[in-house]
C-alpha positions as CSV (number, residue, x, y, z in Angstrom):
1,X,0.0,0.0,0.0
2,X,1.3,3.2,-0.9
3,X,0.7,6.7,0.0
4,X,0.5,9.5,-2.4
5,X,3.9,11.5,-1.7
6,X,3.1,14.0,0.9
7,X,0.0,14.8,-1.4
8,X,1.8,18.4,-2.0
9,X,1.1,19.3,-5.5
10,X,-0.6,22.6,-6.8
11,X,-3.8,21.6,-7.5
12,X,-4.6,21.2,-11.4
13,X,-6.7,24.4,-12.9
14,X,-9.9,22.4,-13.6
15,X,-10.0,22.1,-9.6
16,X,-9.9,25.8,-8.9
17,X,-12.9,27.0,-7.6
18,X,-13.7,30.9,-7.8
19,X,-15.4,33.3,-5.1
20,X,-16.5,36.5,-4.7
21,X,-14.7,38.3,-2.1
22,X,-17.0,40.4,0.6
23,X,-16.6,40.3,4.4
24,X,-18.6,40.9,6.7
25,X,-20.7,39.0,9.6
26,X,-23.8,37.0,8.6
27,X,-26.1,37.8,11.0
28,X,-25.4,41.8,9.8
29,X,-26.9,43.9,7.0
30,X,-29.9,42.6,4.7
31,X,-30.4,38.8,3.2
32,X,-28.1,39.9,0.1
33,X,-25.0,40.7,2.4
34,X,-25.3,37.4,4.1
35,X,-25.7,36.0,0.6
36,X,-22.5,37.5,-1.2
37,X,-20.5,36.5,2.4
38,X,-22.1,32.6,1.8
39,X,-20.0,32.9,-1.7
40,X,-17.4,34.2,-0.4
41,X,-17.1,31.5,1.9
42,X,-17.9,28.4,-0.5
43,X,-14.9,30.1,-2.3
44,X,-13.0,29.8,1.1
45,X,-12.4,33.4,1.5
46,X,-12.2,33.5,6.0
47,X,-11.2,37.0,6.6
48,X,-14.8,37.0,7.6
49,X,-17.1,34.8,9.9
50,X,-19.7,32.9,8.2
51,X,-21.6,32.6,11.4
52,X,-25.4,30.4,10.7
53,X,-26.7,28.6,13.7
54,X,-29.8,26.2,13.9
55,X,-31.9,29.1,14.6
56,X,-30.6,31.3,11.8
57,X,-30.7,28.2,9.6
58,X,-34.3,27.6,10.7
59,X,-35.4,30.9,9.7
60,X,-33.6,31.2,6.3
61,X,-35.2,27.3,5.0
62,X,-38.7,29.4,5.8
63,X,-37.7,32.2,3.5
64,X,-36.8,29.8,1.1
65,X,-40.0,27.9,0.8
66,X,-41.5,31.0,0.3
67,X,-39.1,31.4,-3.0
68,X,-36.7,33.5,-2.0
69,X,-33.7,32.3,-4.1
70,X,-30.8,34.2,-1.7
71,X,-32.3,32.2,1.6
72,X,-32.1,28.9,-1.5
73,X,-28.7,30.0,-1.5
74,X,-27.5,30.6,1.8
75,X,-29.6,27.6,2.7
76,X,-27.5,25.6,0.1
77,X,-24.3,26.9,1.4
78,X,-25.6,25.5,4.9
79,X,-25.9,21.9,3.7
80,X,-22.6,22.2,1.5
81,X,-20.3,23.3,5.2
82,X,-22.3,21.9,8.3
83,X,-23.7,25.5,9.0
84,X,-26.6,25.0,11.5
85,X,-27.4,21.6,9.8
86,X,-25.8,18.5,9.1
87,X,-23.6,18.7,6.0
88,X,-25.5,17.1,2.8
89,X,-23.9,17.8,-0.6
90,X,-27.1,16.5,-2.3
91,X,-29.8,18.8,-0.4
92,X,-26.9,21.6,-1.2
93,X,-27.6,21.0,-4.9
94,X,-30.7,21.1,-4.8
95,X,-30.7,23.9,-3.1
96,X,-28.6,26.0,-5.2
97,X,-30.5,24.4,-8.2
98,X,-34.0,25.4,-7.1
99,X,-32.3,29.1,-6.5
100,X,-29.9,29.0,-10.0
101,X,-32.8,28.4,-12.0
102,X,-34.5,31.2,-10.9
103,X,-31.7,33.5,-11.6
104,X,-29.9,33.6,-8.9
105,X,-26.2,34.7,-9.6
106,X,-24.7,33.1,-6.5
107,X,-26.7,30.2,-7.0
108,X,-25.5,29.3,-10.5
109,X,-21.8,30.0,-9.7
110,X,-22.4,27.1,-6.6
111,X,-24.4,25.1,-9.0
112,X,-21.6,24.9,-11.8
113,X,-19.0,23.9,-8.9
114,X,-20.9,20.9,-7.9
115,X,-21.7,20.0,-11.8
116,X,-17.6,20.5,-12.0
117,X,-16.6,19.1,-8.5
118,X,-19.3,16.1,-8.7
119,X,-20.4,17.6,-5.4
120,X,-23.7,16.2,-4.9
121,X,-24.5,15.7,-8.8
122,X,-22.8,13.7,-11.2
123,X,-19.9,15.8,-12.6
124,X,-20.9,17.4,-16.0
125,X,-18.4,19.9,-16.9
126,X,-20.5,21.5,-20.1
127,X,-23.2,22.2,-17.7
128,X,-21.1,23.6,-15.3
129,X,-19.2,25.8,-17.6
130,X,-22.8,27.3,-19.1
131,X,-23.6,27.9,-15.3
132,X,-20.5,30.3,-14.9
133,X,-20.9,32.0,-18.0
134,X,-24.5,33.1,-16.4
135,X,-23.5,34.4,-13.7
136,X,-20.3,35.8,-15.0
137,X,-22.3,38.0,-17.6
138,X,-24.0,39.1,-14.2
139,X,-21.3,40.5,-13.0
140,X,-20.4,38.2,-10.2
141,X,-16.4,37.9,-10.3
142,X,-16.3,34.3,-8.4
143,X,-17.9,32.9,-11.7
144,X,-15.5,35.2,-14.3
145,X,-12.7,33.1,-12.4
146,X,-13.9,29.8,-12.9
147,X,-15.1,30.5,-16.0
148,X,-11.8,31.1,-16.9
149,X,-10.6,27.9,-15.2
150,X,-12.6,26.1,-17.9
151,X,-11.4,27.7,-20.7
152,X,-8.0,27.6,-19.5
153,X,-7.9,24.2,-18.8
154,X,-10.7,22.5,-21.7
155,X,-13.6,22.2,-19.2
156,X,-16.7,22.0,-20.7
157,X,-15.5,24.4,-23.0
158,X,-12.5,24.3,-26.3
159,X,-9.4,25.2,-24.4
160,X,-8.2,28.4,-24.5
161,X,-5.6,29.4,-22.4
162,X,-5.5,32.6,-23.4
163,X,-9.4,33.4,-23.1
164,X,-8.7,31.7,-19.6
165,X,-5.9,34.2,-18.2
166,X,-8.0,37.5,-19.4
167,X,-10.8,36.0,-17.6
168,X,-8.7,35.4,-14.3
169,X,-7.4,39.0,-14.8
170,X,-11.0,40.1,-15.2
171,X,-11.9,38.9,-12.1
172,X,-9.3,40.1,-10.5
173,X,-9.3,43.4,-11.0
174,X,-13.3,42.7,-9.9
175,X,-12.3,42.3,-6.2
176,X,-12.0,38.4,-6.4
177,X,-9.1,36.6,-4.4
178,X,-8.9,33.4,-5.7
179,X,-8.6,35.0,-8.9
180,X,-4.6,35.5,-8.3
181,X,-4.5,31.8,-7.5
182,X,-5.7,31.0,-11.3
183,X,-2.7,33.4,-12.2
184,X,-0.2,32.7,-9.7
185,X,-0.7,28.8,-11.7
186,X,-0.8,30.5,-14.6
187,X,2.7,31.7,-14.3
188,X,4.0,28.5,-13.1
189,X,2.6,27.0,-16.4
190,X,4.3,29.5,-18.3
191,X,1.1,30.4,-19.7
192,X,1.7,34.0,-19.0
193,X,4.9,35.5,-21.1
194,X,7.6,37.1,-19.2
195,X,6.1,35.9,-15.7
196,X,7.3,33.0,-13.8
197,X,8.0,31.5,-9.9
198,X,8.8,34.8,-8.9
199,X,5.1,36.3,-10.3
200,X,3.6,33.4,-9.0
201,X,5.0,33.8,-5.4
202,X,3.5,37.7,-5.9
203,X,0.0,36.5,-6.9
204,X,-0.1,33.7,-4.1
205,X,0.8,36.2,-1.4
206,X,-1.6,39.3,-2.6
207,X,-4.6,36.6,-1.6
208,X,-3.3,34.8,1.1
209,X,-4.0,37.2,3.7
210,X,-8.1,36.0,3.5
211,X,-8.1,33.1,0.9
212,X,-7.5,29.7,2.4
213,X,-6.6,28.1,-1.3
214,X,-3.9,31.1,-1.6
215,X,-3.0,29.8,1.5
216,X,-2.2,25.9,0.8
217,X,-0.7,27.5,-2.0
218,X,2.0,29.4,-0.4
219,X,2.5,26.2,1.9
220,X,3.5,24.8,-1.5
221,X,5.5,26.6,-2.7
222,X,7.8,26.7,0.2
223,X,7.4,22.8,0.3
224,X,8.3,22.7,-3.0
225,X,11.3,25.3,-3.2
226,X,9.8,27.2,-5.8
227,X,11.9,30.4,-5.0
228,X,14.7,28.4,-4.2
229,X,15.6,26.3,-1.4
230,X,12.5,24.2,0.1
231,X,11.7,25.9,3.6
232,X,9.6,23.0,5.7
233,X,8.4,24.8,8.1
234,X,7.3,27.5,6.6
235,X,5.3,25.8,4.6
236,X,3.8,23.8,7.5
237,X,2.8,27.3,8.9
238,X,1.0,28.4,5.7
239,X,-0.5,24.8,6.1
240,X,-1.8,24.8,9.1
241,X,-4.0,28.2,8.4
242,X,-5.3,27.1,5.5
243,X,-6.1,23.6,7.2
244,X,-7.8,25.7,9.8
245,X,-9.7,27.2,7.4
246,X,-11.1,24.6,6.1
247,X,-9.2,23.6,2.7
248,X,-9.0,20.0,2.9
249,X,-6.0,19.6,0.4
250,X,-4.5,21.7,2.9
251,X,-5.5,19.4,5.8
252,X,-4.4,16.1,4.1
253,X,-1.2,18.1,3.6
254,X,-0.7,19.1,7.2
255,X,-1.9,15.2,8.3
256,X,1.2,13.4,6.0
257,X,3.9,16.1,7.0
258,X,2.6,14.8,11.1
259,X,2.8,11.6,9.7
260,X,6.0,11.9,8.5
261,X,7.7,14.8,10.8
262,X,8.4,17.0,7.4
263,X,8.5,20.6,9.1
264,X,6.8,19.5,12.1
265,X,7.8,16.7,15.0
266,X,6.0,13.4,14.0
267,X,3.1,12.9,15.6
268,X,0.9,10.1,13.9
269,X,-2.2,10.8,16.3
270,X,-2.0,14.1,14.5
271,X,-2.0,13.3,11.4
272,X,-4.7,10.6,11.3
273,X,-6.9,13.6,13.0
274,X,-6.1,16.0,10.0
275,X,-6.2,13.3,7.6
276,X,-10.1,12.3,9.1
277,X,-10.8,15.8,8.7
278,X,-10.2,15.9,5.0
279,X,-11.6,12.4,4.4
280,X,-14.8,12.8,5.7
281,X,-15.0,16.3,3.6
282,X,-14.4,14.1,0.4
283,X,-10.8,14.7,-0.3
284,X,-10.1,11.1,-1.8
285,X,-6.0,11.4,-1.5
286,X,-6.9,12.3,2.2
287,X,-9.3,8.9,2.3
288,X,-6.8,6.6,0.5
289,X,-3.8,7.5,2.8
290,X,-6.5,7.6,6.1
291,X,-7.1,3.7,4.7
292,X,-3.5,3.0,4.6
293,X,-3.1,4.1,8.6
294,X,-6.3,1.9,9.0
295,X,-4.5,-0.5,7.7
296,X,-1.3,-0.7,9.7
297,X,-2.0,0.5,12.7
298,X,-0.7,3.7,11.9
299,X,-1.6,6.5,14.8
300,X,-5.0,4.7,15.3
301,X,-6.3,0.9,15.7
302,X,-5.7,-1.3,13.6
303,X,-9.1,-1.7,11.1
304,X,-8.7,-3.7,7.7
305,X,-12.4,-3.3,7.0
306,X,-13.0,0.3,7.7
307,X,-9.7,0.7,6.1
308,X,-11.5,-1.1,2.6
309,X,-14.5,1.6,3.3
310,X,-12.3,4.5,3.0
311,X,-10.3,2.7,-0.3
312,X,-13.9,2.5,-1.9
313,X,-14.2,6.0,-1.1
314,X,-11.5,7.2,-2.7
315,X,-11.6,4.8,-5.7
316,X,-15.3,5.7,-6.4
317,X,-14.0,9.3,-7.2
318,X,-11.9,8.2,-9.4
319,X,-8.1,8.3,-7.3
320,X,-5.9,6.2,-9.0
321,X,-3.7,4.8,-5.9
322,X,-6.5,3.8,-4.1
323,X,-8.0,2.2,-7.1
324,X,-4.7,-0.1,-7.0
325,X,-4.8,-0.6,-3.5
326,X,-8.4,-1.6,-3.5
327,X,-7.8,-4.4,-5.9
328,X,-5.0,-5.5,-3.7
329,X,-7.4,-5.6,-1.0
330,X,-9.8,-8.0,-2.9
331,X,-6.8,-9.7,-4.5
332,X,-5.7,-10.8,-1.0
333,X,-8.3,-10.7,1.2
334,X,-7.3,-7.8,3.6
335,X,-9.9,-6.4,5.2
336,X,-12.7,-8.1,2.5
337,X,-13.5,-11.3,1.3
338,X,-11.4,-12.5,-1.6
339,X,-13.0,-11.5,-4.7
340,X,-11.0,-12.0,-7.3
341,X,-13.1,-10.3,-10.8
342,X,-12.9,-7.1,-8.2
343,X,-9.9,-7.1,-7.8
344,X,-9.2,-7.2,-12.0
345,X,-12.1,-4.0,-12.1
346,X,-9.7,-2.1,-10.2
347,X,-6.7,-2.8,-11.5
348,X,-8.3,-2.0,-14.9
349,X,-9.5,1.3,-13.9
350,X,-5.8,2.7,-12.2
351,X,-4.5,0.7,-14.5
352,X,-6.0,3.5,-17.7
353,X,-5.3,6.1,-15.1
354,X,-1.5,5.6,-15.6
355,X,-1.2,4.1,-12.2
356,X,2.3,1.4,-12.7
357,X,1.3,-1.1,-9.6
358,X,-1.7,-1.2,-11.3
359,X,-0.5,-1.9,-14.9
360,X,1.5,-4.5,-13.9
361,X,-1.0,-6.1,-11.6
362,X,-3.6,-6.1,-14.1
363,X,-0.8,-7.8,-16.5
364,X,-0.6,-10.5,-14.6
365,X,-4.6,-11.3,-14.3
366,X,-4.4,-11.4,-18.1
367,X,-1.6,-13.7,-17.8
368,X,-3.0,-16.2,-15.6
369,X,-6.7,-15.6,-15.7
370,X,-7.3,-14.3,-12.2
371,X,-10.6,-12.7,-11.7
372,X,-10.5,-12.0,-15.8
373,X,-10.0,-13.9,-18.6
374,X,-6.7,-15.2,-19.8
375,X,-5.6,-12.6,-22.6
376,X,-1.8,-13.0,-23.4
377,X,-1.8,-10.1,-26.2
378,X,-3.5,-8.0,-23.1
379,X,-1.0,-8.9,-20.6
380,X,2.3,-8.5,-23.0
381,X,0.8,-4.9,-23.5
382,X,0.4,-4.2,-19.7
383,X,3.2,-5.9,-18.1
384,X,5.1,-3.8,-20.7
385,X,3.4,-0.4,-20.1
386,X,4.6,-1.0,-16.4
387,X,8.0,-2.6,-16.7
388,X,8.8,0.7,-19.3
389,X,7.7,3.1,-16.6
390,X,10.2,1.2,-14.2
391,X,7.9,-0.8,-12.0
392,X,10.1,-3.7,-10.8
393,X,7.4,-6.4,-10.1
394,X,6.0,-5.9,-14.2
395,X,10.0,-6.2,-15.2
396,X,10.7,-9.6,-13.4
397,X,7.2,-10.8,-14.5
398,X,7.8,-10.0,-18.5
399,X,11.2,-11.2,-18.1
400,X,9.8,-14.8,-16.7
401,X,7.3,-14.9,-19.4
402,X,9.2,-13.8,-22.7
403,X,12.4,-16.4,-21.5
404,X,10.2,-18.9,-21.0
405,X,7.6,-18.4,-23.7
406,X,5.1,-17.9,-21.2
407,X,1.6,-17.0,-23.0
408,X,4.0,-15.0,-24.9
409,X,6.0,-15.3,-27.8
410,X,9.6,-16.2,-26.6
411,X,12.2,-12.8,-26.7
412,X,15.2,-14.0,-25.1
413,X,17.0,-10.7,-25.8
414,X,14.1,-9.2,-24.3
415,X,14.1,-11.5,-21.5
416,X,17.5,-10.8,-20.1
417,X,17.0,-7.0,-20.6
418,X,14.0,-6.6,-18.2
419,X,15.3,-9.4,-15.8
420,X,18.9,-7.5,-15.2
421,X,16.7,-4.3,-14.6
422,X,14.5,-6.4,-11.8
423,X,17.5,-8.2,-10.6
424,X,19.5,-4.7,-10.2
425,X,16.7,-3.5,-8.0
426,X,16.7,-6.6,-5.9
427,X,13.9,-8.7,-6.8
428,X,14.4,-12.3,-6.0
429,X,11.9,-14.0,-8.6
430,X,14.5,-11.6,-11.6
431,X,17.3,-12.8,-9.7
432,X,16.9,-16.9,-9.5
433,X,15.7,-16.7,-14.0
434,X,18.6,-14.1,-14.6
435,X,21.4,-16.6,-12.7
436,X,19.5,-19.8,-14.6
437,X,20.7,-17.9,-17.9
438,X,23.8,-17.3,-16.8
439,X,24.7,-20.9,-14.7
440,X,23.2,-22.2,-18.5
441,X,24.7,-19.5,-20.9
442,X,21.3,-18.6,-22.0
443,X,20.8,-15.7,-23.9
444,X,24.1,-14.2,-22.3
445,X,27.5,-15.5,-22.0
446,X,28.0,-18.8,-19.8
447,X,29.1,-17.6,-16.5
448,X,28.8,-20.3,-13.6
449,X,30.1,-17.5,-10.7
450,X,27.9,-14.9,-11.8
451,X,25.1,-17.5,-11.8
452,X,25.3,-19.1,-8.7
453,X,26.0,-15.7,-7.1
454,X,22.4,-14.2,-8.4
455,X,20.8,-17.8,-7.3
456,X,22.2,-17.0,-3.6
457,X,20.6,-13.3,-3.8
458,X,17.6,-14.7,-4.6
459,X,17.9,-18.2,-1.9
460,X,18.9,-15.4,0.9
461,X,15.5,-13.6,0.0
462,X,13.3,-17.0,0.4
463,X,13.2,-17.6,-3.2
464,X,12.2,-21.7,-3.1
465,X,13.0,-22.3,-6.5
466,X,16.5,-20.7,-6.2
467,X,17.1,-22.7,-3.0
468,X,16.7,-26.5,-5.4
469,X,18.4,-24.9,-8.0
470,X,21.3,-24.4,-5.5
471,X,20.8,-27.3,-4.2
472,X,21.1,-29.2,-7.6
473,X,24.6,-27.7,-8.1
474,X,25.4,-28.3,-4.8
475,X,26.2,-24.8,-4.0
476,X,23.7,-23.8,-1.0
């Protein structure tokens, strides 16, 4: 089981959510202020206090059975956080749907986030982008910004990077914070000529002050080293506010760096609590590596099956890692009954996500017809998508099968190529067929040292076969 390394990586454009930024209290001014503050808050602007208790909750649900599409709103944003009501992303769509298609700005810009963020509705990115360009043409600057995340990044609309960037500096200029997150990433992309790290750092910092995403995003780039040298603990203080504020790629940050003392003194309970935090708000890497403590015993009881509950999470949005280590689970039985055509479904979908452990795994179910059937063309093409990108366990597997003819036509160049790249990394089954060609002068020159020394690497590892082998020649 693996986790996601220290899950610190800017977060792609089509995830950048836009806000429009106005402070204030909820409970002051009229039912619009309290509106324009519940956008600024879905868009994680927490210079101000977006303050809704059951009461206030109570008495805005009224206002919006009566039609009132800013108490829709507000009552939308309610469900979306936990404000004054158990969090429900489904009554938060409906919600802002009931409100959006009355013509409620605010309304649409939340609805296109859940169409884009599958938050409460499937994810439909052409839908969401039309939502955007509604309320954008309104005026509201959160939906110029992610408008122009779309067309920057080809969501739901023909890319255009360009289109995207005048958008962001549209919005901008409109007031909107998150708005120099879209062009501090910009500039890191290169997508904005003669601006760069340096830009980017600007950009990040002019929001950070209020915006919880500019926030993660300075923790970042200090992790990262963008301006130069990487500066821990720095970023773990830029971390920890926008945790605190509620981002929760910010929080699953802040739980791996406890896990892992980067910038901080290890502190597993820690983590696991910041890694809950962002798991039960949806943040899948945070669910995958929550499953992998689970799992071991790491900073919390040991639980195989809840551990499987949070893989399933995370898989079912689509996160590739936890796709793979689901189908180990079912592969195995850890934590699940054995299953093993669940395991090959998995596999199959990390597998077209790019993920290697998957590749290769789902190479060797072709190969020998574990929970799928046997396809030897299929598995060739996998093992060899896996053992290209460097994954060990796909090399020594491809090597085995193309010496040996193995569902596969018989390469012995090949062969020996991938089994000296798995041997070289240790692997005991590439070890034992890589000294059998050499003890027999197969495919490489006859070397009986070299041999026998590669059969004792891979005896010393447990490797049975190896151990006869030695055994035979009286070498052991």
């Amino acid at each position: 089981m693996r986790f996601l390394n220290i899950g610190r990586v800017l977060i792609s454009a089509s995830l950048l959510v836009a806000g429009y930024c106005v402070l204030g209290a909820a409970k002051s001014g009229s039912i619009e202020d309290v509106a324009k503050l519940a956008c600024a808050y879905l868009d994680f602007d927490r210079t101000g206090a977006l303050e809704i208790t059951t009461e206030d909750f109570a008495a805005y649900i009224q206002k919006a059975e009566k039609s009132d599409t800013n108490a829709q709103f507000i009552c939308g944003v309610s469900y979306f956080f936990g404000k004054g009501v158990a969090p429900d992303l489904q009554k938060a769509a409906y919600m802002f749907s009931k409100s959006a298609f009355s013509g409620n700005k605010y309304a649409e810009y939340a609805l296109g986030v859940c169409l884009l963020e599958a938050k409460g509705l499937s994810r439909d990115a052409k839908s969401a982008a039309a939502m955007f360009e509604k309320a954008h043409k309104k005026g509201l600057a959160a939906a110029t910004n992610m408008l122009g995340v779309c067309f920057y990044s080809g969501e739901g609309v023909e890319k255009d990077v360009r289109k995207g960037v005048e958008l962001f500096e549209a919005a901008r200029k409109n007031g909107n914070l998150r708005a120099n997150v879209s062009l501090g990433r910009a500039c890191l992309d290169g997508a904005i000529e003669g601006k760069g790290k340096k830009e980017a750092f600007e950009y990040f910092q002019a929001a950070a002050e209020g915006n919880a995403v500019a926030q993660n995003h300075m923790g970042v780039y200090y992790s990262k080293g963008l301006g130069g040298v990487p500066d821990e603990y720095k970023a773990i203080k830029w971390f920890e506010k926008s945790a605190q504020n509620g981002y929760l790629p910010a929080q699953a940050s802040l739980g791996m760096a406890y896990l892992q003392g980067l910038g901080v003194v290890a502190d597993l309970s820690k983590g696991v609590k910041w890694l809950t935090s962002a798991a039960v708000g949806g943040n899948a890497e945070a669910q995958n590596n929550l499953a992998v403590c689970l799992m071991n015993g790491w900073g919390i009881e040991k639980n195989p099956s809840a551990a499987v509950g949070w893989y399933l999470k995370s898989a079912e949005s689509g996160y590739a890692i936890a796709q793979n280590n689901l189908g180990d689970c079912y592969l195995n039985g850890y934590g699940c009954a054995e299953n093993p055509a669940e395991a090959a479904k998995w596999f199959g979908h990390a597998a077209r996500a790019g993920n290697l452990e998957a590749q290769s795994s789902l190479g060797y179910c072709y190969l020998t017809g574990t929970g799928i059937e046997k396809n030897p063309p299929a598995a060739l093409k996998w093992l060899k998508l896996a053992a290209d990108g460097g994954d060990v366990h796909a090399q020594s597997n491809l090597g085995r099968c193309l010496i040996n003819g193995e569902g596969v036509p018989q390469d012995i160049p090949e062969a020996i190529k991938y089994l000296k790249l798995a041997a070289d990394k240790g692997d005991a089954q590439a070890q034992a067929n890589l000294g059998a060609c050499y003890y027999n002068g197969v495919g490489v020159q006859k070397n009986t040292l070299k041999g026998t020394e590669l059969l004792r690497q891979a005896a010393k590892q447990g490797h049975e076969e190896a151990k006869k082998a030695l055994a035979r020649i009286r070498a052991y």
